[in-house]
C-alpha positions in Angstrom: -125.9 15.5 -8.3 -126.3 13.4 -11.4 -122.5 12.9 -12.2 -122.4 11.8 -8.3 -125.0 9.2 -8.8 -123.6 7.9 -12.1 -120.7 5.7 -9.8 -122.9 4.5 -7.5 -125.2 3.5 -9.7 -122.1 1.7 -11.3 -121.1 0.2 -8.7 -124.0 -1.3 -7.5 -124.3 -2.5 -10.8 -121.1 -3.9 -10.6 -122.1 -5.6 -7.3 -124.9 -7.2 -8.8 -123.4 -8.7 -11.5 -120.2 -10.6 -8.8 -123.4 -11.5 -6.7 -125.1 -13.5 -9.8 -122.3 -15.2 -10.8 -121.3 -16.3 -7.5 -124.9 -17.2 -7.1 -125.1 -19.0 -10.1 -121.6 -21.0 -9.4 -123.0 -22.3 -6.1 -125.9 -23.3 -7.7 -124.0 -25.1 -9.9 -122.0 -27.1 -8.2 -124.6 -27.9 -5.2 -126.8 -29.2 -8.2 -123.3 -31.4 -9.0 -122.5 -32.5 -5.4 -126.4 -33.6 -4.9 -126.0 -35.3 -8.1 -123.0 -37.7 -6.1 -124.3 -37.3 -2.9 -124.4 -40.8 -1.8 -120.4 -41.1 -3.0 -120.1 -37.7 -0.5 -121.8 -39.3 2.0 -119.8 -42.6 1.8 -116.7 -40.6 1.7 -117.8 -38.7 5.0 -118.2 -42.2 6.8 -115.2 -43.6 5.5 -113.3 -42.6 8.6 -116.0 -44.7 11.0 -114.5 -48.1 9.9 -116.1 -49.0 13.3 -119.8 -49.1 11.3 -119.1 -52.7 10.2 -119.2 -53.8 13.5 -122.6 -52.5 13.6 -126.3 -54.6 13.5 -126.7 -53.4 10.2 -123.2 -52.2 8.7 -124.4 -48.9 8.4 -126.1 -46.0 9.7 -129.6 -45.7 9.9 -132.6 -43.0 9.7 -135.8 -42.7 11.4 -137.4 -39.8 10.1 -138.7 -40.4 6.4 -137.0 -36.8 5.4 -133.9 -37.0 7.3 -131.6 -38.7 4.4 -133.0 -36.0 1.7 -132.7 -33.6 4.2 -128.6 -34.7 5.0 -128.3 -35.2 1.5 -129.5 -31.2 0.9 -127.3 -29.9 3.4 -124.1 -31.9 2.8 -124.2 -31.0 -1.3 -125.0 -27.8 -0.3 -121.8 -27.3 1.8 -119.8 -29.4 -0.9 -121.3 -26.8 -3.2 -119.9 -23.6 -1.3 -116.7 -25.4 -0.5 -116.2 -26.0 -4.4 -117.3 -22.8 -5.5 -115.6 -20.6 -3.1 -112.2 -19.9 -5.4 -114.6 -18.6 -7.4 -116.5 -16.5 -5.4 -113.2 -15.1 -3.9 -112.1 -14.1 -7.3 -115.6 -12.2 -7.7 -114.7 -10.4 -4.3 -111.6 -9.3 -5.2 -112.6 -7.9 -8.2 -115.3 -6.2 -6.9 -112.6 -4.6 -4.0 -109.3 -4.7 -6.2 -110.1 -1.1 -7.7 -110.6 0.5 -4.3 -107.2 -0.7 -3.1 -103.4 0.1 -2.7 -101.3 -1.9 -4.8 -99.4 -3.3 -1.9 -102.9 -4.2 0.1 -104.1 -5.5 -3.8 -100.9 -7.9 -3.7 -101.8 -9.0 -0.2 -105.1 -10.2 -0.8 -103.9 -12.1 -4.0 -101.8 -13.7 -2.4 -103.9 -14.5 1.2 -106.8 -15.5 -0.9 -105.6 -18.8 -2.4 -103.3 -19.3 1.1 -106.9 -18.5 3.0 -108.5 -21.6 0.6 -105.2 -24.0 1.3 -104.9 -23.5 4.8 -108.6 -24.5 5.0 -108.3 -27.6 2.9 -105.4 -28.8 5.3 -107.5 -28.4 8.5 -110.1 -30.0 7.1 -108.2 -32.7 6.2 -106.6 -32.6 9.6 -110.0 -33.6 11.0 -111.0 -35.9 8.6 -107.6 -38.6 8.7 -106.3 -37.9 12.4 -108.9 -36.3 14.3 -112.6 -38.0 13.4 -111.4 -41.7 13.3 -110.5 -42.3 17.1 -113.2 -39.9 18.2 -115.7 -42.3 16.2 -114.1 -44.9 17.8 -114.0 -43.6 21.6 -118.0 -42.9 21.1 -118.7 -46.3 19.8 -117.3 -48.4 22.3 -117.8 -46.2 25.3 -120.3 -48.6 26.8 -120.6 -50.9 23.9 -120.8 -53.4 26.9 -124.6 -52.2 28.4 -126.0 -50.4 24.8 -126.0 -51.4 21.1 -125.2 -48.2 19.0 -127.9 -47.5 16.5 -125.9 -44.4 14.7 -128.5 -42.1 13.1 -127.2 -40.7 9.5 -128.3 -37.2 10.0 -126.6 -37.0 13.5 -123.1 -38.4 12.3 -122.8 -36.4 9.5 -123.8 -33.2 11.4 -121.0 -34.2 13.6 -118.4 -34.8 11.0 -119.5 -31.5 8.9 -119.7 -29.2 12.0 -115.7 -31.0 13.4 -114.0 -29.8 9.6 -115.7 -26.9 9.4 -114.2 -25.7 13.1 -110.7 -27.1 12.1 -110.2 -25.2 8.7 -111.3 -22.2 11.2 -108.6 -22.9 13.3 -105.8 -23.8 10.5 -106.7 -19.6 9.5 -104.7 -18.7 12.2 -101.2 -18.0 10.9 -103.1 -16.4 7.9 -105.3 -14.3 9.7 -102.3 -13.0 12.6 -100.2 -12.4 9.6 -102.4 -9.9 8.0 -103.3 -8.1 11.2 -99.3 -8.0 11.9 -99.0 -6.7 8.8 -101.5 -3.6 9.0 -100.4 -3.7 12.6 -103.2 -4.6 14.6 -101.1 -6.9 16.3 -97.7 -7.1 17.3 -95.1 -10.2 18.2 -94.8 -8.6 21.8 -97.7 -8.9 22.3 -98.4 -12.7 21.0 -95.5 -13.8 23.0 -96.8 -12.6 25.8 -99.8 -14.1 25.8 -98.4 -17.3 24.9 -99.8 -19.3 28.4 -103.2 -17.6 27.7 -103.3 -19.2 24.1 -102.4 -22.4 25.4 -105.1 -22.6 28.0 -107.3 -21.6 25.0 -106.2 -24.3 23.2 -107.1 -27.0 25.9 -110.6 -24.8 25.9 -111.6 -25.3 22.0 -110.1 -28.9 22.1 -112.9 -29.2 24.5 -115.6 -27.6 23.0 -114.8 -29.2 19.6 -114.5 -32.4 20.3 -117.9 -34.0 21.4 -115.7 -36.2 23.8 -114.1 -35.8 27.6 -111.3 -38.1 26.8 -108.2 -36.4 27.2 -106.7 -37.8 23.9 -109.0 -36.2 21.9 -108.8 -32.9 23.3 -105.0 -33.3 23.0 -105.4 -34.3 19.2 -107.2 -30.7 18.6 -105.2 -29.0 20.9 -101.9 -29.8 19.7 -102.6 -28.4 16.2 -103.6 -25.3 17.7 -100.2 -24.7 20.3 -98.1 -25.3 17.3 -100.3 -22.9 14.8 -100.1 -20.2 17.6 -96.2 -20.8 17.4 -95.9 -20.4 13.5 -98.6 -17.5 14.3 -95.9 -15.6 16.0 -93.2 -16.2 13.9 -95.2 -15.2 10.7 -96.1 -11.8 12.6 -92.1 -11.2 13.3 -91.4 -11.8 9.3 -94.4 -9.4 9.2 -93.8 -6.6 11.3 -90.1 -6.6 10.1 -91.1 -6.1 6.6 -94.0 -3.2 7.5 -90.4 -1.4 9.6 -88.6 -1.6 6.4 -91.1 0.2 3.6 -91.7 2.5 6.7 -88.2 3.3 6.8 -87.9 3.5 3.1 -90.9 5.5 2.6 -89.8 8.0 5.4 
């Protein structure tokens, strides 16, 4: 029973020790990214160029915590974004042991493509996406209301619209692993190919705070050609898990 224990106990040990670093690494850079916070937050409403048009040239805020309160939450997702890589490395050194060496390769090399593939989305949203959805909300019915843009409520907005599209830029990463272990199969994403783009049109909805059709279009389009390079990736996959079948058999 005892020299049952003694690897558990290491492990969990082991556990502990990834958990405080990645703890610590968060806490780290949150503490940085507050530290900049209003250059974060300036950054964020670069893309509303439209806020010089308004009374004041910039947002405002009527609760006396709500600016703290954005400033806390955007520095503390700054802080995760910039600390994931390390907290990914943590992980898979917590799981490398445990793992075949061709699953091992795999998630060395989907790791930093997982973190990239992120980045671009977000970036996606932030240069093509945000700027004529700020612009469609702003003067839809400038004519009859004067916007008075709350901080907390556009930044919400921005945060919540990059987080959603470095989801949705994880597709061919994600459909290339599960066609690798073979969860999925190309068949079967071709055939489903008019589902996925109704899907599409379905997210661009819901993501987009919008009705206009452009703006639907503009996250929907990403997503059609993703599910395209989604299927191909799975073929490239699925014919390299025939081939070390066949050589292994």
């Amino acid at each position: 029973m005892k020299d049952e224990a003694l690897p558990i106990r290491s492990h969990l040990l082991e556990l502990r020790r990834r958990l405080t670093y990645s703890a610590v690494a968060v806490l780290v850079t949150t503490a940085a990214a507050f530290a900049f916070h209003q250059i974060i937050l300036k950054l964020l409403m670069e893309p509303a160029q439209q806020f010089v048009e308004l009374p004041l040239g910039k947002p405002i805020y009527t609760d006396l915590t709500e600016f703290i309160g954005i400033a806390a939450k955007t520095s503390l997702l700054v802080g995760l974004f910039a600390s994931l890589p390390f907290v990914l490395y943590q992980i898979v050194m917590f799981v490398a042991p445990g793992l075949k060496p061709s699953e091992r390769r795999y998630l060395y090399i989907l790791m930093p493509v997982s973190l990239l593939a992120f980045a671009a989305g977000a970036a996606f949203g932030y240069r093509v996406l945000f700027p004529p959805m700020v612009n469609f909300l702003l003067t839809f019915g400038s004519d009859v209301a004067i916007p008075m843009i709350r901080i907390g409520n556009y930044v919400n907005l921005m945060l919540r619209l990059l987080f959603w599209m470095g989801i949705i830029f994880e597709m061919p990463v994600v459909i290339f692993f599960l066609a690798k272990i073979g969860v999925v199969s190309p068949s079967f994403l071709s055939r489903n190919r008019r589902y996925a783009l109704v899907m599409a049109f379905i997210l661009g909805a819901i993501i987009t705070p919008t009705f206009d059709p452009l703006n639907q279009t503009l996250v929907a389009a990403p997503i059609i050609v993703l599910y395209e390079a989604s299927v191909w990736l799975a073929k490239f996959a699925a014919r390299g898990r025939q081939k070390r079948a066949a050589l292994e058999a």
